[in-house]
C-alpha positions in Angstrom: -65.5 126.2 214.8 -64.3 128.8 212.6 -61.1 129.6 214.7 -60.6 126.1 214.7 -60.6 125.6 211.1 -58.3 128.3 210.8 -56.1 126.8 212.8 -56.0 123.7 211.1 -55.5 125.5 207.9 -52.4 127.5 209.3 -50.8 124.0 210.4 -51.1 122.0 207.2 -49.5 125.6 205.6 -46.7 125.4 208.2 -46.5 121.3 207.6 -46.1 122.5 204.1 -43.5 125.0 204.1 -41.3 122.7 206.7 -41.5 119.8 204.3 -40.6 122.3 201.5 -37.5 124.0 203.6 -36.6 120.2 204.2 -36.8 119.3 200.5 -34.5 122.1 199.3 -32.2 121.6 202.1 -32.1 117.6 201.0 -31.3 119.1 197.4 -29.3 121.2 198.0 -26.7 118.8 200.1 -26.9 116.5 196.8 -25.8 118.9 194.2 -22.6 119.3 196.8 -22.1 115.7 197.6 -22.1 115.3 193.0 -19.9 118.3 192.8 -17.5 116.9 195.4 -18.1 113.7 193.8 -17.0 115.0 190.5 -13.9 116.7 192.0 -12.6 114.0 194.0 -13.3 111.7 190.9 -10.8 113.8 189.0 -8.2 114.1 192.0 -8.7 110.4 192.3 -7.5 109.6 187.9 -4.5 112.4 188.0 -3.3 111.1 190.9 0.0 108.4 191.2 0.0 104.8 192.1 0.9 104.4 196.0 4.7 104.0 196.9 5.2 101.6 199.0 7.7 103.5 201.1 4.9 106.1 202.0 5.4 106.9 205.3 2.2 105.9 206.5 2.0 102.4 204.9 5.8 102.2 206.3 4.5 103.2 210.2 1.2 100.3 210.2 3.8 97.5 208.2 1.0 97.5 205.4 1.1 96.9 202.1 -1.3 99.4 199.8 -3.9 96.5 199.0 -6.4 97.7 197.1 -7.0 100.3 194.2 -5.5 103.1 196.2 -3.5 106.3 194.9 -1.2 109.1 196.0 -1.7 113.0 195.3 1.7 114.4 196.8 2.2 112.7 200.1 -1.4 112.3 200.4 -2.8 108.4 200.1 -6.3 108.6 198.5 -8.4 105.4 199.6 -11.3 105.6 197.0 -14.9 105.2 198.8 -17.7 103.4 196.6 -21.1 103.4 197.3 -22.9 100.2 196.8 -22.5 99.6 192.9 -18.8 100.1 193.5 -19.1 103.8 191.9 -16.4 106.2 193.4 -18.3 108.6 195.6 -14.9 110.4 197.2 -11.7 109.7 198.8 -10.3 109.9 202.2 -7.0 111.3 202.6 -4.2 110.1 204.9 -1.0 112.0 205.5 1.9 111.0 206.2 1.2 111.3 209.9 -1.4 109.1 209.9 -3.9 112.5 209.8 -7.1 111.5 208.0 -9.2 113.7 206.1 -12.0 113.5 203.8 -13.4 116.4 201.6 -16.2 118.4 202.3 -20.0 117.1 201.7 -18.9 113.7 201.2 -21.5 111.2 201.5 -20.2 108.4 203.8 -23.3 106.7 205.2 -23.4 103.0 203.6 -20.3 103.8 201.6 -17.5 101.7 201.5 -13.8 101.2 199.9 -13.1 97.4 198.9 -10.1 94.8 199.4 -11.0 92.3 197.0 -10.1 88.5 198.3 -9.5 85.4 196.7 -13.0 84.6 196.2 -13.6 83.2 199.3 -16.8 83.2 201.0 -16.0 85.1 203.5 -16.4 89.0 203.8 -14.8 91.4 206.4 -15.8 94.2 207.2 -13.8 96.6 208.9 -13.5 100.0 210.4 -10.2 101.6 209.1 -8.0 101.2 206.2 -4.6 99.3 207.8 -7.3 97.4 209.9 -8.8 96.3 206.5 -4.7 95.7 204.7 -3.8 94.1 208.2 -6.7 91.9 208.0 -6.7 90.7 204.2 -3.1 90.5 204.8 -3.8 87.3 207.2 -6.7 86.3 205.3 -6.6 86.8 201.9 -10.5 87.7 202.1 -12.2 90.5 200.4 -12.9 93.2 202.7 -14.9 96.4 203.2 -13.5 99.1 204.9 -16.6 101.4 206.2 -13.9 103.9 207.3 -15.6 104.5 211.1 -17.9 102.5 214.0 -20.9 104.4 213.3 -20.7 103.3 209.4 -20.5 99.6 209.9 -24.4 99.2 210.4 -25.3 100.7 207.3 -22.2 98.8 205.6 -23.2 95.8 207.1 -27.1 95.9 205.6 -25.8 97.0 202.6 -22.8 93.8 202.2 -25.7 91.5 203.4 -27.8 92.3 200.6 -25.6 92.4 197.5 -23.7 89.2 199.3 -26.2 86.9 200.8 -24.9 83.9 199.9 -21.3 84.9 201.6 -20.0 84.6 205.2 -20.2 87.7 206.7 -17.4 89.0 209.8 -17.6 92.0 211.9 -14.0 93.1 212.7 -14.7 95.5 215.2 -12.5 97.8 217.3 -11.9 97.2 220.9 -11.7 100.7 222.6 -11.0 99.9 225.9 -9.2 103.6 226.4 -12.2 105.0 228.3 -13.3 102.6 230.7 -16.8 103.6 230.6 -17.1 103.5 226.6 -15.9 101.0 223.9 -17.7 102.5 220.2 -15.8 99.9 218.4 -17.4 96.9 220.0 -20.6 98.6 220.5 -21.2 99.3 216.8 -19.6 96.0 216.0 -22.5 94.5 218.2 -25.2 96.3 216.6 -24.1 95.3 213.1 -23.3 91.3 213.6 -26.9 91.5 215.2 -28.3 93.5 212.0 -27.1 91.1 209.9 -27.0 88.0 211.9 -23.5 87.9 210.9 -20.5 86.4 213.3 -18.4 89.2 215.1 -14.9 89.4 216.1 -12.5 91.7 217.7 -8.8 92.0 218.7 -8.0 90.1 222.2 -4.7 91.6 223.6 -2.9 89.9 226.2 -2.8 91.8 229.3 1.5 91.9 228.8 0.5 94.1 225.7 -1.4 96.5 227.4 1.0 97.1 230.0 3.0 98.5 228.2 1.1 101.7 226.9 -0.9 104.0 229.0 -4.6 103.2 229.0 -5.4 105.9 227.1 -3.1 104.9 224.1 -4.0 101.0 224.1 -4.0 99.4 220.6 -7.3 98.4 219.6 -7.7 97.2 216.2 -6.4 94.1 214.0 -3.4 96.2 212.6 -2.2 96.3 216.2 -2.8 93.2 217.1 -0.9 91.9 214.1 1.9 93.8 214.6 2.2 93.3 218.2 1.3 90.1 219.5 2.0 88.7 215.8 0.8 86.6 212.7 -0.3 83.4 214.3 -2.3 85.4 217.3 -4.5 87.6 214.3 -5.1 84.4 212.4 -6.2 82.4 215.3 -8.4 85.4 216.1 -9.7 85.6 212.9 -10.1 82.6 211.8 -11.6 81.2 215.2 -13.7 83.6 214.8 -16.8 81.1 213.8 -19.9 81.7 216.4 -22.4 84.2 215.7 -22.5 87.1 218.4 -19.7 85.5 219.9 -18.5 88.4 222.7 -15.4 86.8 224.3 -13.5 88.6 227.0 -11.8 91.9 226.1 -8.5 90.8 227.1 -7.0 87.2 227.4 -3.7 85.3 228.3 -2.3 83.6 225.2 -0.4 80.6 226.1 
């Protein structure tokens, strides 16, 4: 009896000191994610409004919608967290490279379109997805910058928004055969939500034309390559909840 009580006593210590190493590790990664916070704020109010000619904005056929700014030839695309307080930035280059800076917080973050005030709320993986897709629609929407954000920005849109129509503009990946992470996670969050989901359909003369494993995939392709009319028909047909049409289709 006595061993076993010391037993017991030597797990609730080691309990103790693992929740204690967990603590410290959890405050520790705050006080980085407020200094980069703090640092990325700064960049963010020096920095230039966006010129249009920016290489990048030139290469997608996007206008900087958006409060977005330009350090150098670096495009800054602010990211909020839920009361709309800047949190970071990511940075695109010229190239289209994306980077953000170290210990930023991302999960349930979010950078903002704002629409015409509209009920209806995208949200969206990427930046030119999210220009390309308020360019068609004039709707506010939410940029969660990757798939495996759009659950946690979907919950977090369905709570300060309940009274708006919520769309999932997911990715479709089809350049592994085996995986699609854009439709996936756009599954999961429509389902979270109970929100409507949609995705780019390209027509099979499309993706002829690049090797499978460069096949456009988002809304800013499908607008620029299979045109206006096709990514408003998409978008705006987009009306049944967990709606999963075919991942490619022959547009008459």
């Amino acid at each position: 009896k006595n061993l076993e009580e010391i037993d017991h006593v030597k797990a609730e210590e080691y309990r103790r000191q693992i929740k204690l190493m967990s603590d410290m590790a959890k405050h520790h990664l705050l006080v980085k994610q407020q200094q980069t916070q703090k640092k990325t704020k700064e960049q963010f109010e020096k920095a230039s409004n966006p010129d249009e000619d920016h290489l990048y904005l030139v290469n997608k056929k996007i206008k900087p919608y958006g409060i977005i700014k330009q350090d150098g030839k670096k495009l800054l695309i602010p990211i909020y967290n839920k009361d709309r307080v800047l949190w970071s930035v990511q940075e695109i280059h010229e190239d289209g490279f994306k980077h953000f800076p170290k210990n930023t917080q991302k999960k349930g973050n979010a950078s903002y379109i704002d629409g015409n005030g509209n009920d209806n709320i995208y949200i969206c993986e990427g930046y030119s997805t999210g220009c390309s897709i308020h360019e068609v629609t004039k709707g506010t929407v939410i940029v969660s910058f990757d798939a495996g954000n759009l659950v946690p920005v979907a919950k977090i849109a369905k709570n300060k928004y309940p009274k708006s129509n919520i769309i999932i503009c997911a990715d479709n990946d089809t350049t592994n055969p085996k995986k699609n992470p854009g439709l996936e996670f756009g599954k999961k969050s429509a389902k979270a939500i109970n929100a409507t989901l949609t995705y780019p359909i390209f027509t099979k003369e499309t993706y002829s034309k690049f090797k499978q494993s460069e096949r456009p995939s988002d809304f800013n392709d499908l607008l620029n390559l299979e045109g206006f009319e096709v990514a408003k028909k998409q978008l705006f047909g987009a009306t049944e909840k967990h709606d999963f049409p075919p991942l490619t289709m022959e547009v008459s």
